[in-house]
Residue frames as a rotation matrix with the C-alpha (Angstrom) as fourth column:
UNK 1
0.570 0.822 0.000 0.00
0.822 -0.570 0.000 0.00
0.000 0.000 -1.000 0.00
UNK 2
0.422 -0.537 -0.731 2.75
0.262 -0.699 0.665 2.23
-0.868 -0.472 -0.154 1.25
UNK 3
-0.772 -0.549 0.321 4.47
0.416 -0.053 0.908 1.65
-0.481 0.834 0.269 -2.64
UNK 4
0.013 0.946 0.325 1.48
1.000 -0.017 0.009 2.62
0.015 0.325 -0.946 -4.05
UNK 5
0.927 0.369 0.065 0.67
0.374 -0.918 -0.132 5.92
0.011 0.147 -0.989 -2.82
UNK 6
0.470 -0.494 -0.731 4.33
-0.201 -0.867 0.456 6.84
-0.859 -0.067 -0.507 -3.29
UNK 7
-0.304 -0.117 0.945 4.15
0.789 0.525 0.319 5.48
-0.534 0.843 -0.067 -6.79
UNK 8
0.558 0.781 0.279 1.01
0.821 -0.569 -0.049 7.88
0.121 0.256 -0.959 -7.12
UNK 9
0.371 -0.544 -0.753 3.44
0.483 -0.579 0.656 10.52
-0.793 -0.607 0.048 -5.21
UNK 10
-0.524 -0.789 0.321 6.14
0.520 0.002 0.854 10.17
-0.674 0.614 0.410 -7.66
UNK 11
-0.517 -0.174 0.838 4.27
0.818 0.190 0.543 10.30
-0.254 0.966 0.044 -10.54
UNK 12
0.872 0.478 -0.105 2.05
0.467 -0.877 -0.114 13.64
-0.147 0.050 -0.988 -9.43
UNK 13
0.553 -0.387 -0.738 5.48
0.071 -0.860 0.504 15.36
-0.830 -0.331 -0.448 -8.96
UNK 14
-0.612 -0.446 0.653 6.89
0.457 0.474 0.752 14.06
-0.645 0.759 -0.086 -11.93
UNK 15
-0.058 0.611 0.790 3.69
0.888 -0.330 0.321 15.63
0.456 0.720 -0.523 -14.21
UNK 16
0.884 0.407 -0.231 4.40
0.451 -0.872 0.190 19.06
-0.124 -0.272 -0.954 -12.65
UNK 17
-0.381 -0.910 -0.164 8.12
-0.080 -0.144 0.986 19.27
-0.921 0.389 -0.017 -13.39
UNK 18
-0.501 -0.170 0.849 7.08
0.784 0.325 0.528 18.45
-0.366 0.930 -0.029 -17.05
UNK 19
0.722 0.685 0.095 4.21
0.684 -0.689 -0.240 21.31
-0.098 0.239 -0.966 -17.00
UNK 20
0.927 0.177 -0.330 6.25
0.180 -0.983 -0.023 23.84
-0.328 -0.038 -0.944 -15.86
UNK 21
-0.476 -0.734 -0.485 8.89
-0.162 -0.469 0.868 23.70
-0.865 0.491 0.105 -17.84
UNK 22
-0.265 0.410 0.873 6.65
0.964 0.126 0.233 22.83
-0.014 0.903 -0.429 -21.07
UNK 23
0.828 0.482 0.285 5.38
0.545 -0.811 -0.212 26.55
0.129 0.331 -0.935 -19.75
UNK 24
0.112 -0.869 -0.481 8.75
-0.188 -0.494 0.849 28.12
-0.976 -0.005 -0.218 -19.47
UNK 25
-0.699 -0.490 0.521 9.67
0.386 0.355 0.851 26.88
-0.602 0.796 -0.059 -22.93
UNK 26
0.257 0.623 0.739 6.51
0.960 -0.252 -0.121 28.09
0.111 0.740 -0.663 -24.18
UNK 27
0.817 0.128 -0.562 7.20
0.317 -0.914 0.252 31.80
-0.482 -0.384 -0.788 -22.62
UNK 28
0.115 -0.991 -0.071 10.42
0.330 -0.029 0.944 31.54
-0.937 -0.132 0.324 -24.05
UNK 29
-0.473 -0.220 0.853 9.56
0.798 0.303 0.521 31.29
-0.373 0.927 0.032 -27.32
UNK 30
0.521 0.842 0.137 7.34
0.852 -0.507 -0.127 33.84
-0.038 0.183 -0.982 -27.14
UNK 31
0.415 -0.564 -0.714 10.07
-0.018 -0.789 0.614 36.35
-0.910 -0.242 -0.337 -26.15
UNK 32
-0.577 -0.772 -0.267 12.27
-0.104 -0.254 0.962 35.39
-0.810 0.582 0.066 -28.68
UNK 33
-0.831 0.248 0.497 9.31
0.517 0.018 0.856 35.51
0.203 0.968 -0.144 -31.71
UNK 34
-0.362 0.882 -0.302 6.68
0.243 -0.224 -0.944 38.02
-0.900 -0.416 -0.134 -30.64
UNK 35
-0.130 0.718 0.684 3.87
0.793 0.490 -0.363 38.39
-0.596 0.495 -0.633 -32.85
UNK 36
-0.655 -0.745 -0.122 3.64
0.620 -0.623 0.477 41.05
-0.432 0.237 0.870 -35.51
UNK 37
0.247 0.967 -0.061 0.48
0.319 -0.140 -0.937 42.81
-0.915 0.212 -0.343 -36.15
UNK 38
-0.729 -0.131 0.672 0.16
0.666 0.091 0.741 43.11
-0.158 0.987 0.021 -40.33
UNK 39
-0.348 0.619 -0.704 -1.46
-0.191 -0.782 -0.593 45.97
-0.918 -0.072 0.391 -41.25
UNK 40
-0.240 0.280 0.929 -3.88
0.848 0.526 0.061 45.46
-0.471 0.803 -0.364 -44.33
UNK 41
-0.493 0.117 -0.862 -3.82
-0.189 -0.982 -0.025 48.12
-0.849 0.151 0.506 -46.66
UNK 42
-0.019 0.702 0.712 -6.46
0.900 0.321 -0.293 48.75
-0.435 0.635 -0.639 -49.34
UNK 43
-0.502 -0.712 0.491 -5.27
0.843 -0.274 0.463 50.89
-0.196 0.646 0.738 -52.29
UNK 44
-0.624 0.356 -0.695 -6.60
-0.062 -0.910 -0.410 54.29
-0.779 -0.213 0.590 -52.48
UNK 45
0.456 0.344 -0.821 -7.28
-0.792 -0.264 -0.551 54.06
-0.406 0.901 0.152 -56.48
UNK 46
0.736 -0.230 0.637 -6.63
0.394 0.910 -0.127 50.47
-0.551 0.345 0.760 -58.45
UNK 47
0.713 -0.391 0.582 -4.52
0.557 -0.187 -0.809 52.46
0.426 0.901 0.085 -61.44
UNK 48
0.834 -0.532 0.147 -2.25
-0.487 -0.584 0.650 54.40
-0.260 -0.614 -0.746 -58.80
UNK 49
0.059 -0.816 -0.575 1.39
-0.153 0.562 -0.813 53.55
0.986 0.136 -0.091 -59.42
UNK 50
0.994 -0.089 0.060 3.37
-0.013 0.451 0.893 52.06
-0.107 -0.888 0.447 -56.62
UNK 51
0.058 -0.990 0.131 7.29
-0.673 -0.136 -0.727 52.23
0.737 -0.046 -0.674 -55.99
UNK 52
0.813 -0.293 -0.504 9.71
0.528 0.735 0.424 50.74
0.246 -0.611 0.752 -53.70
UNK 53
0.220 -0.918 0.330 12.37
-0.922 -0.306 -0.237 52.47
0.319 -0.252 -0.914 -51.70
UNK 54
0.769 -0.391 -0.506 15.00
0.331 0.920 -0.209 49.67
0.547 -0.006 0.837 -50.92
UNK 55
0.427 -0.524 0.737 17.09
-0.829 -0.552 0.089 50.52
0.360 -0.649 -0.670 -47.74
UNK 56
-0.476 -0.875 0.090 19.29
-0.660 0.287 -0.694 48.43
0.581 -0.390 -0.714 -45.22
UNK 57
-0.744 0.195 0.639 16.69
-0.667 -0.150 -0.730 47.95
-0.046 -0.969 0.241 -43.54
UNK 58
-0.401 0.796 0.454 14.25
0.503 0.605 -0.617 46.52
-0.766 -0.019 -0.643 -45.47
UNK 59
-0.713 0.279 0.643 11.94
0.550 -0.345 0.760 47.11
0.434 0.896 0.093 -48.49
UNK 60
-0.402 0.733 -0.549 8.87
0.169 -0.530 -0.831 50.03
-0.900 -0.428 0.089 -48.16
UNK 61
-0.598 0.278 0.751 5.95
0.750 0.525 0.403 49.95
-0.282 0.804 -0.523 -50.85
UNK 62
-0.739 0.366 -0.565 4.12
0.211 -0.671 -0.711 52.51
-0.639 -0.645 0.419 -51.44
UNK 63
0.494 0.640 0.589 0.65
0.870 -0.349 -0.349 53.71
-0.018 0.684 -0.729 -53.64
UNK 64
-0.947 -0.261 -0.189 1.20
0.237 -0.961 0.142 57.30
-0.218 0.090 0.972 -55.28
UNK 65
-0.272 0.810 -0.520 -1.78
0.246 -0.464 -0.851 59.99
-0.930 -0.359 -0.073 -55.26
UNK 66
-0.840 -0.254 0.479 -2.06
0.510 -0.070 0.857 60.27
-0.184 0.965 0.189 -58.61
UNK 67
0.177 0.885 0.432 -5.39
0.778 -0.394 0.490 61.42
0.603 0.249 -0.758 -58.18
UNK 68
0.858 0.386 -0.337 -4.70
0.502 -0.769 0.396 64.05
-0.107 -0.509 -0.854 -55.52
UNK 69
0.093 -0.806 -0.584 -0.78
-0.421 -0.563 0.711 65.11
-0.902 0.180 -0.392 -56.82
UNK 70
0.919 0.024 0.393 -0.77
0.299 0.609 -0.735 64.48
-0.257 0.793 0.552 -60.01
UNK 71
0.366 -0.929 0.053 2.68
-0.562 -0.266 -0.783 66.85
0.742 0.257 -0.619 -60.33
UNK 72
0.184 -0.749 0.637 4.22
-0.978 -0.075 0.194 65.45
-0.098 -0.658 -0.746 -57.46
UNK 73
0.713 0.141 0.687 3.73
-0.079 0.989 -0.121 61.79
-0.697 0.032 0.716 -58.53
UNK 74
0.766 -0.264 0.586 5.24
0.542 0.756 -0.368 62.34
-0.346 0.599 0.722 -61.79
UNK 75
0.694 -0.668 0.267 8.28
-0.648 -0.742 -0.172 64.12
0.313 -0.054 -0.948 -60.37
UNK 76
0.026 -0.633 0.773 8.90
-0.753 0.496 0.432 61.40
-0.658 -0.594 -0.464 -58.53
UNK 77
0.865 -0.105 0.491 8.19
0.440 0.631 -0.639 58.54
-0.243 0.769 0.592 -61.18
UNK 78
0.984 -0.118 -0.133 10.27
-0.153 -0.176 -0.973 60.72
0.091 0.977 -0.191 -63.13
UNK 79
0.446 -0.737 0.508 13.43
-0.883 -0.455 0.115 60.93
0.147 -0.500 -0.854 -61.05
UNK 80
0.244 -0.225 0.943 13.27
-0.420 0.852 0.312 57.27
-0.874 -0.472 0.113 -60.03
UNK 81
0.908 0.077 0.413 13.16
0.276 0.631 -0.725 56.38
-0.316 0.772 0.551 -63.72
UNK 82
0.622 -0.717 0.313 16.70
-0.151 -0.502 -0.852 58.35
0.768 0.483 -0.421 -64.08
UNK 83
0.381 -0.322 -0.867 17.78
0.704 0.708 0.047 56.70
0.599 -0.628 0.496 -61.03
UNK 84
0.473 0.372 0.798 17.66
-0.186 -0.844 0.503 60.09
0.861 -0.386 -0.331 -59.13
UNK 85
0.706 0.367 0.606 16.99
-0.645 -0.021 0.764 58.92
0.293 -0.930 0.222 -55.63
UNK 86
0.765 -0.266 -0.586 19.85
-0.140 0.820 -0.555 56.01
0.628 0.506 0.590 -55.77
UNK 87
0.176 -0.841 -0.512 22.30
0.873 0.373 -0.313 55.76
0.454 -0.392 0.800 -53.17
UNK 88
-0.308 -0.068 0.949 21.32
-0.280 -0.947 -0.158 59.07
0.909 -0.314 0.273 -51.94
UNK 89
-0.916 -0.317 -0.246 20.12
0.158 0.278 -0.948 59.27
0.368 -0.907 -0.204 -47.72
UNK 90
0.305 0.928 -0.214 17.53
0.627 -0.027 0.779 59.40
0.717 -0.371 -0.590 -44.83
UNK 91
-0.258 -0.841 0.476 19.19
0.571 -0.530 -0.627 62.75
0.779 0.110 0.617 -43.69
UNK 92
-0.594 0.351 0.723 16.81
-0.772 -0.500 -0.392 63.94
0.224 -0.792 0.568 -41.05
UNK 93
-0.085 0.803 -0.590 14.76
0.373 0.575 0.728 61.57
0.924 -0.158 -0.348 -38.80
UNK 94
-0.592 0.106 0.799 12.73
-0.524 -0.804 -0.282 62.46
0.612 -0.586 0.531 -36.03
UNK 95
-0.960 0.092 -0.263 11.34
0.180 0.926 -0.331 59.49
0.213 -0.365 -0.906 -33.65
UNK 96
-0.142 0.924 -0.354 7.27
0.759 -0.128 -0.639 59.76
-0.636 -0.359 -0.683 -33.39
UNK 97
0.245 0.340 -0.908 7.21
-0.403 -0.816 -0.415 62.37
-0.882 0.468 -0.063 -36.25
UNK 98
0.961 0.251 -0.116 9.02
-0.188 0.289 -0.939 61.26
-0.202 0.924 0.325 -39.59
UNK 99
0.170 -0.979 0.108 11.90
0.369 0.165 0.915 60.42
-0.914 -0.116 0.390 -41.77
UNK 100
0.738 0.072 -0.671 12.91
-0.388 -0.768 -0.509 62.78
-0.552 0.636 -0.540 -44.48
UNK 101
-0.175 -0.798 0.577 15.31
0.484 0.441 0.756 61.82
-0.857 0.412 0.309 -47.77
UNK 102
0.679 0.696 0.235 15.68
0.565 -0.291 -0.772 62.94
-0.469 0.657 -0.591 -51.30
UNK 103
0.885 -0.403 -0.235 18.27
-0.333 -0.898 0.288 65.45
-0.327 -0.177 -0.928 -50.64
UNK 104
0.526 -0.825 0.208 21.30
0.556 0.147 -0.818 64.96
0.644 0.546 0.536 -53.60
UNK 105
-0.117 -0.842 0.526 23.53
-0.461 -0.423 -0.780 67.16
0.879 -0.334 -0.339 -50.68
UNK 106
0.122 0.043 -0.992 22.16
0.633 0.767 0.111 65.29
0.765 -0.641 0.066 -47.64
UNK 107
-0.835 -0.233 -0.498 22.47
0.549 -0.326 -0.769 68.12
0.017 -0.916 0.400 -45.61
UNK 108
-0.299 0.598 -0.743 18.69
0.718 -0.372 -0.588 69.07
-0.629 -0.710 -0.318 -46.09
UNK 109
-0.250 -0.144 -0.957 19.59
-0.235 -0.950 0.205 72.44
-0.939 0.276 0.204 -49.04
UNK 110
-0.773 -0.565 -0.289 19.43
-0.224 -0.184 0.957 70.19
-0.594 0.805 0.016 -51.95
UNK 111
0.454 0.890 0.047 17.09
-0.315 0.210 -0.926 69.84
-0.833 0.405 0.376 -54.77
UNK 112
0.447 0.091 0.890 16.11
0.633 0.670 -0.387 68.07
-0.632 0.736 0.242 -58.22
UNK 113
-0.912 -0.229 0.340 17.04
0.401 -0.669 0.625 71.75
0.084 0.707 0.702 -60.12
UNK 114
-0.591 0.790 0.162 13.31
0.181 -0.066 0.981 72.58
0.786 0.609 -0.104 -60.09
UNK 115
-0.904 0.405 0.141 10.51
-0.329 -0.446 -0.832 73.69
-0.274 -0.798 0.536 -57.97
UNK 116
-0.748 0.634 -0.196 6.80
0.649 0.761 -0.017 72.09
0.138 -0.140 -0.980 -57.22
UNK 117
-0.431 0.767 0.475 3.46
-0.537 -0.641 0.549 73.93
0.726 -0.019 0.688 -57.15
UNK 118
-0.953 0.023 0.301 2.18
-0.197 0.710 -0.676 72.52
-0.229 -0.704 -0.673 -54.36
UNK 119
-0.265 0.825 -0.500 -0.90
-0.435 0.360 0.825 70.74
0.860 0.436 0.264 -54.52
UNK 120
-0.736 0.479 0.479 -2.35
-0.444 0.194 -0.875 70.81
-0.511 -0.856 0.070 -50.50
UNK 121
-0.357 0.863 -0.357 -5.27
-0.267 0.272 0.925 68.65
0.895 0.426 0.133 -50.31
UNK 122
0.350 0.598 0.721 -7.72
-0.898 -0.005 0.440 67.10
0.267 -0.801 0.535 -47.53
UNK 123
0.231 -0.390 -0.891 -5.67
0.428 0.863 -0.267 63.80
0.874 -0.320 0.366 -47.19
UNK 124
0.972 0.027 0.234 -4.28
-0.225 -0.193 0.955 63.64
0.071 -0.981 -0.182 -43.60
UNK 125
-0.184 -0.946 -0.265 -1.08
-0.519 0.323 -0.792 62.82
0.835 -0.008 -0.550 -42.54
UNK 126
0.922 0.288 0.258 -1.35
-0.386 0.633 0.672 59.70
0.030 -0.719 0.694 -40.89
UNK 127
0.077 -0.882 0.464 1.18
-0.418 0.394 0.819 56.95
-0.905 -0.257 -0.338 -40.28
UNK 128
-0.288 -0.589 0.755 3.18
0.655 0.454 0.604 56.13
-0.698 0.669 0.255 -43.36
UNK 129
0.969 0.240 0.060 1.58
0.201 -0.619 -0.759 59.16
-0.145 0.748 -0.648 -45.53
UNK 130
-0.076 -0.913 0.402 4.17
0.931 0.079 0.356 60.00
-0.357 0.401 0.844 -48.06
UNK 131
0.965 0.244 -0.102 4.08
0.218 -0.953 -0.212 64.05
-0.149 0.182 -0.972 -48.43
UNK 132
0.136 -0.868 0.477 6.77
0.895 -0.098 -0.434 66.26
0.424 0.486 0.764 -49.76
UNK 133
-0.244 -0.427 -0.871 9.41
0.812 -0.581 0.057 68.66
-0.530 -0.693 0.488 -47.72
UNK 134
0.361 -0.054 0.931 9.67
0.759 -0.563 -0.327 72.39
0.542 0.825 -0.162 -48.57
UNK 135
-0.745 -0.538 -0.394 10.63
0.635 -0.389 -0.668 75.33
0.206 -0.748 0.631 -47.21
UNK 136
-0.595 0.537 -0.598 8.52
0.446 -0.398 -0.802 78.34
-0.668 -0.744 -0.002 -46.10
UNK 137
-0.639 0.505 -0.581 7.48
-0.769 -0.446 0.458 79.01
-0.028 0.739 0.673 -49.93
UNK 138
0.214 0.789 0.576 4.79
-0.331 0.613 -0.717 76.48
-0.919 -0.037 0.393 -50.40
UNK 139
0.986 0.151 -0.074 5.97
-0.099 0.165 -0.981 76.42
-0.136 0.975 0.178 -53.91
UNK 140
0.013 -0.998 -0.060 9.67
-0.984 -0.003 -0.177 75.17
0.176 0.061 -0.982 -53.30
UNK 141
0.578 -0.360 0.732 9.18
-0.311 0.732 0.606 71.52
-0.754 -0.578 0.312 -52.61
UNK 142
-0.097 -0.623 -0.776 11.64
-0.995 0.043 0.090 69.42
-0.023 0.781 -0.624 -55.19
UNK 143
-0.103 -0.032 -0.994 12.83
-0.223 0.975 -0.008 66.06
0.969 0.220 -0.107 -54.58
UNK 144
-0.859 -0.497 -0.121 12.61
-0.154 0.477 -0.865 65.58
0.488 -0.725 -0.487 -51.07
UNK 145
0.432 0.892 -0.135 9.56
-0.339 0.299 0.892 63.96
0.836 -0.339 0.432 -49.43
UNK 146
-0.752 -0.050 0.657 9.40
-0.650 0.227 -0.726 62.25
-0.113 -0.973 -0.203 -45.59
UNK 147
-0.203 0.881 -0.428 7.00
-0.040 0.430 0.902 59.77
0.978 0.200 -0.052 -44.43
UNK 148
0.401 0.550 0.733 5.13
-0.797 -0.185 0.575 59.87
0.452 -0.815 0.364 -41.27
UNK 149
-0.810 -0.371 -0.454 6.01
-0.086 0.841 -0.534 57.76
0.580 -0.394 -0.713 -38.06
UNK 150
-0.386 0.787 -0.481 2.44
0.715 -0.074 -0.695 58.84
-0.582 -0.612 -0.535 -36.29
UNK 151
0.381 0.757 0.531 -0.50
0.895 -0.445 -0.008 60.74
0.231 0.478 -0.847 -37.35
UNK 152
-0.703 -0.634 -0.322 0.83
0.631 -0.765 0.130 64.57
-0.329 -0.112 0.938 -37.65
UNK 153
0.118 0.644 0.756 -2.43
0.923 -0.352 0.156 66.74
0.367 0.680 -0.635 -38.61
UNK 154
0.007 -0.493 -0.870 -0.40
0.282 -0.834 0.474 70.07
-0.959 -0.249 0.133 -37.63
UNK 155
-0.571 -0.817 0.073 0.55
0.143 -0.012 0.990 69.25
-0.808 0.576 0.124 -41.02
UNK 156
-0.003 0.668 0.744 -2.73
0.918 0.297 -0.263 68.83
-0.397 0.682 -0.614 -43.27
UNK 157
0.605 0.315 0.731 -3.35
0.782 -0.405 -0.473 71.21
0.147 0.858 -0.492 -45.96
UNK 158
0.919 -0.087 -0.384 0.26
0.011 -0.969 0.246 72.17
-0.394 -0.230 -0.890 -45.66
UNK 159
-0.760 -0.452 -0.467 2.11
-0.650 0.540 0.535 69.74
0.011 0.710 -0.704 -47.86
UNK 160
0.032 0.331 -0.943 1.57
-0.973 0.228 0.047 68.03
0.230 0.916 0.330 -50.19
UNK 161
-0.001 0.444 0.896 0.28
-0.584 0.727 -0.361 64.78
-0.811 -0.524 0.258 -49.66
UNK 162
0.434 0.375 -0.819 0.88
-0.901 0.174 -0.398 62.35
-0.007 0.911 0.413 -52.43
UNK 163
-0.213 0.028 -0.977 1.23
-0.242 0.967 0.080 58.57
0.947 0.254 -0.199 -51.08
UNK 164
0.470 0.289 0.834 1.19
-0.859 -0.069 0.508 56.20
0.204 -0.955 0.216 -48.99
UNK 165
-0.695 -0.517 0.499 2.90
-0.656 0.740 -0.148 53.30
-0.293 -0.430 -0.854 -47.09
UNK 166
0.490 0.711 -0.505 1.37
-0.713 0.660 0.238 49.60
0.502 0.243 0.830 -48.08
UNK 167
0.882 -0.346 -0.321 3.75
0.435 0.859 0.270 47.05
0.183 -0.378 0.908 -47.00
UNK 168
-0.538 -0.842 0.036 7.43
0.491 -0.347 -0.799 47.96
0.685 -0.412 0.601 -44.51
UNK 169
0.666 0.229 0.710 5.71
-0.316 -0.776 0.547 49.82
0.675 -0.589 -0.445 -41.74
UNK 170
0.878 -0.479 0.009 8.19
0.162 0.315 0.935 47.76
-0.451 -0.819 0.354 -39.35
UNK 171
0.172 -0.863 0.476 10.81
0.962 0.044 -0.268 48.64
0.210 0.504 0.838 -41.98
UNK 172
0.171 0.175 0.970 9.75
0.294 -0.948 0.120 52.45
0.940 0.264 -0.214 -41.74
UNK 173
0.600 -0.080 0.796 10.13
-0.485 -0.828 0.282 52.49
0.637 -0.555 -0.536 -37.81
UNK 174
0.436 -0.882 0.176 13.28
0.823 0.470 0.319 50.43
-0.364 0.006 0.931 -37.57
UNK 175
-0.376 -0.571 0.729 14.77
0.610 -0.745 -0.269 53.91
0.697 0.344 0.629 -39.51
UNK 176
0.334 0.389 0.859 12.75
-0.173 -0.870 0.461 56.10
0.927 -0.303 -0.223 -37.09
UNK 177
0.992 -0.092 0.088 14.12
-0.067 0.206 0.976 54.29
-0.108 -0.974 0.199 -34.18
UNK 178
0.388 -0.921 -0.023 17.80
0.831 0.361 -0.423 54.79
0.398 0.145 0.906 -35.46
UNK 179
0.012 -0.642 -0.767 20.38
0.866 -0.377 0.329 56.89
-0.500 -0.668 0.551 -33.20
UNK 180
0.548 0.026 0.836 20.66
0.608 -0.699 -0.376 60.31
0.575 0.714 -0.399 -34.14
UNK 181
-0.426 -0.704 -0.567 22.41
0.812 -0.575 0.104 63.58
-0.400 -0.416 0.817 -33.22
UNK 182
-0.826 0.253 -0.504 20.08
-0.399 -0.894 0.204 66.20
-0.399 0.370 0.839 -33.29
UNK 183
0.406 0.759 0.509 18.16
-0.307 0.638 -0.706 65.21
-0.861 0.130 0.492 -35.87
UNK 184
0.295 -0.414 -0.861 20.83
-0.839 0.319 -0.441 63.94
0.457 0.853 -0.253 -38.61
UNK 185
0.985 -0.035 -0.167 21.21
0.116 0.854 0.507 59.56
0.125 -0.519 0.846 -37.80
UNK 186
0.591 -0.776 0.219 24.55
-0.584 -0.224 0.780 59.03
-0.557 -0.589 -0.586 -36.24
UNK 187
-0.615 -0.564 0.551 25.08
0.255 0.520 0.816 56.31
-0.746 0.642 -0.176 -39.28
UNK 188
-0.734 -0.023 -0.679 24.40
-0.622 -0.379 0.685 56.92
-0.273 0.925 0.263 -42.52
UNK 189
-0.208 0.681 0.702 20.97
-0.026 0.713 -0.700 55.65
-0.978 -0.164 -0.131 -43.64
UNK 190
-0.766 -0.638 -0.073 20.77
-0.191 0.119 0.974 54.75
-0.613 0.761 -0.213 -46.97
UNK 191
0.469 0.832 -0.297 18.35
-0.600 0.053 -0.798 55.11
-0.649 0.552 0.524 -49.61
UNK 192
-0.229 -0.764 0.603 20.11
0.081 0.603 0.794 51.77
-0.970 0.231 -0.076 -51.75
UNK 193
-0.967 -0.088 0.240 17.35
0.245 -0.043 0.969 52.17
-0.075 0.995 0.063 -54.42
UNK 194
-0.572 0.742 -0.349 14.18
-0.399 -0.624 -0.672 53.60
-0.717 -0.245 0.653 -55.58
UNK 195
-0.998 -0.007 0.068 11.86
0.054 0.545 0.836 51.52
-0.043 0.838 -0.544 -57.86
UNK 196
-0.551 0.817 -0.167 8.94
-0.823 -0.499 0.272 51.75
0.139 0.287 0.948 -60.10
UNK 197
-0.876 0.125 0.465 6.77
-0.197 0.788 -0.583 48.85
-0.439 -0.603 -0.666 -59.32
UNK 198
0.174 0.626 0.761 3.49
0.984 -0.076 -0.162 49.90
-0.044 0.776 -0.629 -61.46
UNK 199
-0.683 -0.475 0.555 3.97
0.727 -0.362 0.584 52.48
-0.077 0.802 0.592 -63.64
UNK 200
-0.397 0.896 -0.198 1.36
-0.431 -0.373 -0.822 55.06
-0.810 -0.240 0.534 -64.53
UNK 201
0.135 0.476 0.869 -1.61
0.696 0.579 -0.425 53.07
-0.705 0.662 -0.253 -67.35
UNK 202
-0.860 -0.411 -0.302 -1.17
-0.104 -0.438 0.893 54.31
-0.500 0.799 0.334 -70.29
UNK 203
0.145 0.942 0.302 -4.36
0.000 0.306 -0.952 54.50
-0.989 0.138 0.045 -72.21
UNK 204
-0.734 -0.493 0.467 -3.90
0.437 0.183 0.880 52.96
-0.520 0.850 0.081 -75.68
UNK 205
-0.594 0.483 -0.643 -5.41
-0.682 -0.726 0.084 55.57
-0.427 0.489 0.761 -78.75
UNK 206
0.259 0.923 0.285 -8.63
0.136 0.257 -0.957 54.41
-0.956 0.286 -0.059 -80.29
UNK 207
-0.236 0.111 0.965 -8.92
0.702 0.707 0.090 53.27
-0.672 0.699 -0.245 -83.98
């Protein structure tokens, strides 16, 4: 009888050593893979182009506004298609606000040659909105654009607004969460490449 119930003994303490490390091992794993929330993004306009900035970090996708900048879209198309934006930087970031690039001098002064009419509109700046720097003329942006890390509606219908983020938001605040001085990163953040992804449609002439 006595073997018995310290058979039974054993084998209770035995199936609680196995639990709780089966839950330690689960907790572990959890640490070292937490879950990633996927944001689903549903395209503004089907015929919008789309790009790709290619960084260290990771790829970012964006839709262009073609309907609500129609110049600022195909400044940028145009630039990227002349390989413009290539190997140039993310010269200003600001954690919880944005990250700014474009700039052929990197210190912030430089433009395409050319100047932008702006084109303000009721879009918001939310997270990932792609809008375009300028200075205090409203009509001076060029080549440089930012993209939101957090809604910013200080900002609405005071640039130009002419994409958005689709796929990289964990790419986009992996650069917003990089070391800085001031606000210029403490390493160099590389724009590696800029790519067209869809094009704008081309409507073919009628018979």
């Amino acid at each position: 009888m006595k073997r018995q119930i310290l058979s039974i003994a054993l084998m209770a303490i035995i199936f609680i050593m196995v639990s709780s490390l089966s839950s330690f091992a689960a907790g572990q794993d959890s640490t070292k893979a937490p879950k990633v929330e996927v944001k689903k993004y549903m395209k503004r306009v089907a015929n919008n182009p789309e790009i790709a900035i290619d960084t260290d970090f990771g790829v970012m996708k964006l839709e262009l506004f073609r309907d609500v900048a129609p110049g600022h879209v195909d400044s940028m198309l145009s630039l990227i298609r002349k390989g413009f934006y290539n190997g140039l930087t993310f010269h200003r970031i600001i954690d919880g606000f944005m990250i700014q690039g474009g700039d052929p001098k990197g210190n912030g002064t430089g433009d395409a040659g050319y100047n932008l009419k702006a084109e303000f509109s009721d879009v918001k700046h939310i997270e990932g909105t792609l809008s375009m720097a300028r200075s205090q003329d409203v009509n001076s942006a060029s080549s440089q654009f930012f993209i939101c890390l957090a809604p910013t509606p200080h900002l609405d219908g005071k640039y130009t607004v002419f994409g958005q983020l689709m796929e990289g938001y964990d790419v986009l605040h992996k650069i917003g969460k990089t070391k800085v001085s001031g606000e210029k990163p403490a390493e160099t953040v590389y724009i590696r490449k800029m790519r067209i992804l869809k094009d704008i449609a081309t409507v073919k002439p009628t018979k």
